[in-house]
Kinemage of the C-alpha trace (Angstrom):
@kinemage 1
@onewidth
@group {chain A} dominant
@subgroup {mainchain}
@vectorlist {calphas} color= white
{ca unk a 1} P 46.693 158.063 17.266
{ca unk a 2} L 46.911 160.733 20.193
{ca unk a 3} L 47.227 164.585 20.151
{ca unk a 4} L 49.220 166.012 22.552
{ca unk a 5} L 47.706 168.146 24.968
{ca unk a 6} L 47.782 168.786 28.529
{ca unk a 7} L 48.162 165.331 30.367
{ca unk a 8} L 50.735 165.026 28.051
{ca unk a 9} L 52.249 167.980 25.969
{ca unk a 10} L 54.772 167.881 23.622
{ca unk a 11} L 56.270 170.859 22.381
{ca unk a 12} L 59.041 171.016 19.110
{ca unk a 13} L 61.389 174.328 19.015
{ca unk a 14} L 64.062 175.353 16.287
{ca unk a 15} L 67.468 174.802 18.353
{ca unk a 16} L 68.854 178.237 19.628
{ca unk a 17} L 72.151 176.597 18.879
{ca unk a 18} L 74.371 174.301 16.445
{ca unk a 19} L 74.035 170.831 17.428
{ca unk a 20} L 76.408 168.050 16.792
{ca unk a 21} L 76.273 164.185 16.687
{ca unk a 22} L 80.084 162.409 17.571
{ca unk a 23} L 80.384 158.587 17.783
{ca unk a 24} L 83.880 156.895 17.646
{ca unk a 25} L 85.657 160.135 17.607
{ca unk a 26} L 84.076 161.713 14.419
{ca unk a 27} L 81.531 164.258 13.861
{ca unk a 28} L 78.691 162.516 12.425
{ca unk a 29} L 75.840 165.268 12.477
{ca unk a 30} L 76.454 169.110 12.132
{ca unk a 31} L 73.513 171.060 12.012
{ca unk a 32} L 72.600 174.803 12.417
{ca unk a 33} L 68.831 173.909 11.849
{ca unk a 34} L 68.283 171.173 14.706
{ca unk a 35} L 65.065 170.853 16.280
{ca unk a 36} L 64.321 170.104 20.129
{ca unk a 37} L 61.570 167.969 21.093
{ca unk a 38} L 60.279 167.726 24.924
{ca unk a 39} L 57.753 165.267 25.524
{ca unk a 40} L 56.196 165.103 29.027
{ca unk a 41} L 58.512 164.468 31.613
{ca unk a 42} L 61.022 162.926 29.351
{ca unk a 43} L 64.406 165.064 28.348
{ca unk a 44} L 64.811 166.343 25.236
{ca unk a 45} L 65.647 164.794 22.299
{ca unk a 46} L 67.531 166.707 19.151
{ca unk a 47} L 66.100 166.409 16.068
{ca unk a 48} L 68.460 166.263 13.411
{ca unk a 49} L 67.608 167.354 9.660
{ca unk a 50} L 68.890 164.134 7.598
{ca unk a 51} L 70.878 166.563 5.293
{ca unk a 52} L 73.159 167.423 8.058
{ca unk a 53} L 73.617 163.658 8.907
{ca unk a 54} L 76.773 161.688 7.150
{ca unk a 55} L 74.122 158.615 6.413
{ca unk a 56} L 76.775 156.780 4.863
{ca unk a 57} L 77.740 155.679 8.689
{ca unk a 58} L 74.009 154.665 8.936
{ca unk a 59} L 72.517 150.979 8.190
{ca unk a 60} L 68.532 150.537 7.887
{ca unk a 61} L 67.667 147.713 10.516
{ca unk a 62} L 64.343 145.858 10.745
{ca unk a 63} L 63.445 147.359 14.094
{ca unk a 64} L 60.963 149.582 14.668
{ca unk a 65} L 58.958 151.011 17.374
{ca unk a 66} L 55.636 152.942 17.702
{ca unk a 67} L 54.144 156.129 19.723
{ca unk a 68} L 51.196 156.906 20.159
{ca unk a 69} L 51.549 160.611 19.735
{ca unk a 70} L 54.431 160.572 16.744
{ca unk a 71} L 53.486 157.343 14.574
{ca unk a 72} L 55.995 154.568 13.965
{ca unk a 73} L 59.417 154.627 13.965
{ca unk a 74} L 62.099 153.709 11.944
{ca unk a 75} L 66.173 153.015 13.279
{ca unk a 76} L 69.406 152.680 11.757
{ca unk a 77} L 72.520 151.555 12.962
{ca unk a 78} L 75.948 153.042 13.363
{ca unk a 79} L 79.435 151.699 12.044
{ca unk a 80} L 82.522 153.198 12.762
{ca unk a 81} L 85.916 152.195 12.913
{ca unk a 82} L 85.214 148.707 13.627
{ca unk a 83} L 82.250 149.716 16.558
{ca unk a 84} L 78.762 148.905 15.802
{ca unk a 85} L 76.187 150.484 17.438
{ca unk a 86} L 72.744 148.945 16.594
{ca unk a 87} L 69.717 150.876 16.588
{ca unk a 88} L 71.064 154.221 18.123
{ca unk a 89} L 69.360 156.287 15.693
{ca unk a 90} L 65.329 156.711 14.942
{ca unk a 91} L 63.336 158.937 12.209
{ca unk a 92} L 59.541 158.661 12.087
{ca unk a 93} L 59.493 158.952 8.226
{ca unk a 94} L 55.499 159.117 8.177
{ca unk a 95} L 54.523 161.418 12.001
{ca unk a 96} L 51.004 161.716 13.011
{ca unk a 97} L 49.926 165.090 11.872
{ca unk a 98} L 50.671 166.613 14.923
{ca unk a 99} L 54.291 166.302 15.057
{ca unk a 100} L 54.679 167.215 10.638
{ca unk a 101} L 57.340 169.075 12.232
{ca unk a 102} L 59.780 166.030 12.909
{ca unk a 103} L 59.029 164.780 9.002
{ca unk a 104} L 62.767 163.824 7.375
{ca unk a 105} L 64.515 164.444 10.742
{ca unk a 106} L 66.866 161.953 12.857
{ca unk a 107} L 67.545 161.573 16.631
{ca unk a 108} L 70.441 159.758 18.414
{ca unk a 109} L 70.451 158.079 21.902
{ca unk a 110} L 72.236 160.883 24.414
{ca unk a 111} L 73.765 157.513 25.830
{ca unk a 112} L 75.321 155.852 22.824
{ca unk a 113} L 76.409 158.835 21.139
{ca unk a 114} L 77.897 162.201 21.959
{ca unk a 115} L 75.584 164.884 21.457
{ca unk a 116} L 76.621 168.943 22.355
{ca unk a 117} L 76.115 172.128 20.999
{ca unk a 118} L 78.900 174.445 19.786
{ca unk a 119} L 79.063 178.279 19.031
{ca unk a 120} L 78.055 178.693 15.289
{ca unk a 121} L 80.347 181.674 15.042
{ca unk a 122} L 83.582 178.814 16.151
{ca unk a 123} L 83.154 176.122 13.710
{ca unk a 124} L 81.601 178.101 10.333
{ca unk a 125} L 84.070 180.129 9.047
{ca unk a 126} L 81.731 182.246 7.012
{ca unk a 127} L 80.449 183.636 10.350
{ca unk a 128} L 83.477 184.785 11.476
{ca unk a 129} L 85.456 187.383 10.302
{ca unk a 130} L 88.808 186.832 9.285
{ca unk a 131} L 88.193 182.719 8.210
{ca unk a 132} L 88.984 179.681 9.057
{ca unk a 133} L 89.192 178.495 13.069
{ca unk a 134} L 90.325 175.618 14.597
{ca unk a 135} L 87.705 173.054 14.473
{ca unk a 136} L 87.675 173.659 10.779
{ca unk a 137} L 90.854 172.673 10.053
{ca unk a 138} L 90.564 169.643 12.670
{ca unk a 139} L 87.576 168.478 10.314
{ca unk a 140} L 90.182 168.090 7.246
{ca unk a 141} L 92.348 166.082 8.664
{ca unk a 142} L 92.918 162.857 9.044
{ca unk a 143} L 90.672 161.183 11.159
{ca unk a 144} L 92.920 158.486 12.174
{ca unk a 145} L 91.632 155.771 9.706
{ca unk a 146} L 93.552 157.732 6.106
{ca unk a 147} L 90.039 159.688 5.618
{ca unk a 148} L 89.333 163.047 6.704
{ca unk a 149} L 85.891 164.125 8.184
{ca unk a 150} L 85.498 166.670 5.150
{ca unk a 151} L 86.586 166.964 1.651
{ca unk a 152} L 90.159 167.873 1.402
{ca unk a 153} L 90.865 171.179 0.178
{ca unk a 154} L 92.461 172.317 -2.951
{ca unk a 155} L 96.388 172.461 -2.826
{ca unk a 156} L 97.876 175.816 -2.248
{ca unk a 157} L 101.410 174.618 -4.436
{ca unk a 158} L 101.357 173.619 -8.133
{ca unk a 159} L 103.435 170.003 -8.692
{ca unk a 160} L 106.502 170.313 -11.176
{ca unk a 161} L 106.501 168.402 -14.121
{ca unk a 162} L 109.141 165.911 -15.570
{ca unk a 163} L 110.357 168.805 -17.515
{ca unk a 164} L 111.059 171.747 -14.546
{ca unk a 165} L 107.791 173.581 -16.045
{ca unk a 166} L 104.632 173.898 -13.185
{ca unk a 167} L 101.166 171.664 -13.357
């Protein structure tokens, strides 16, 4: 095990924005509370907390990898309309003691999935006054395979019944 330091620092930051994860179209990761990790001369990698990630796109695989500064890694794969995309996603489950910080977080490879950051106040309605926007709608819809991205809301008309009365 190393400790960061000076020959080679690594330094974790809460994101100053929302982050988001896309692969195949859909928005796999939404997260207000992503971290950023910068590592040496490397870029940075976003840290996403697993709660924020829709793991049911996510396989366990046997690979793993280790780092000297972070501990060992574990990686899942992603599935999505018919595209698999092995290993694009790593968690150290157990970090050194240096990097606690990264504990129950995920990261995606920038080159097999999308990975941007969006305004908060655009895509939460409770930050903005006045409710719902665009991209909140977009994620109730039909995502092209007969499921939508998010629950579907309640209906806004009652159904008649058989007998003209209202369910």
């Amino acid at each position: 095990m190393k400790i960061p330091g000076p020959d080679h620092p690594i330094h974790i930051r809460a994101a100053d924005r929302r982050w988001r994860a896309r692969f195949e179209g859909h928005v796999i990761a939404d997260s207000a509370g992503a971290l950023v990790l910068k590592e040496s001369t490397y870029p940075e990698v976003i840290y996403f907390p697993r709660d924020d990630v829709s793991m049911e796109y996510l396989s366990r695989t046997t690979h793993s990898t280790h780092c000297p500064y972070k501990g060992d890694a574990s990686y899942y794969s992603l599935l999505m309309d018919g595209r698999l995309e092995e290993n694009a996603v790593w968690t150290y489950e157990q970090p050194y003691p240096a990097m606690q910080a990264i504990d129950g977080y995920l990261a995606f490879y920038a080159d097999r999935v999308e990975l941007y950051e969006v305004d908060d106040a655009a895509v939460n309605p409770r930050h903005v006054p006045g409710g719902e926007t665009v991209d909140e709608v977009v994620q109730h819809t039909d995502a092209g395979d007969g499921h939508a991205q998010r629950e579907h809301w309640r209906p806004t008309e009652r159904t008649p019944d058989v007998e003209g009365g209202v369910r």
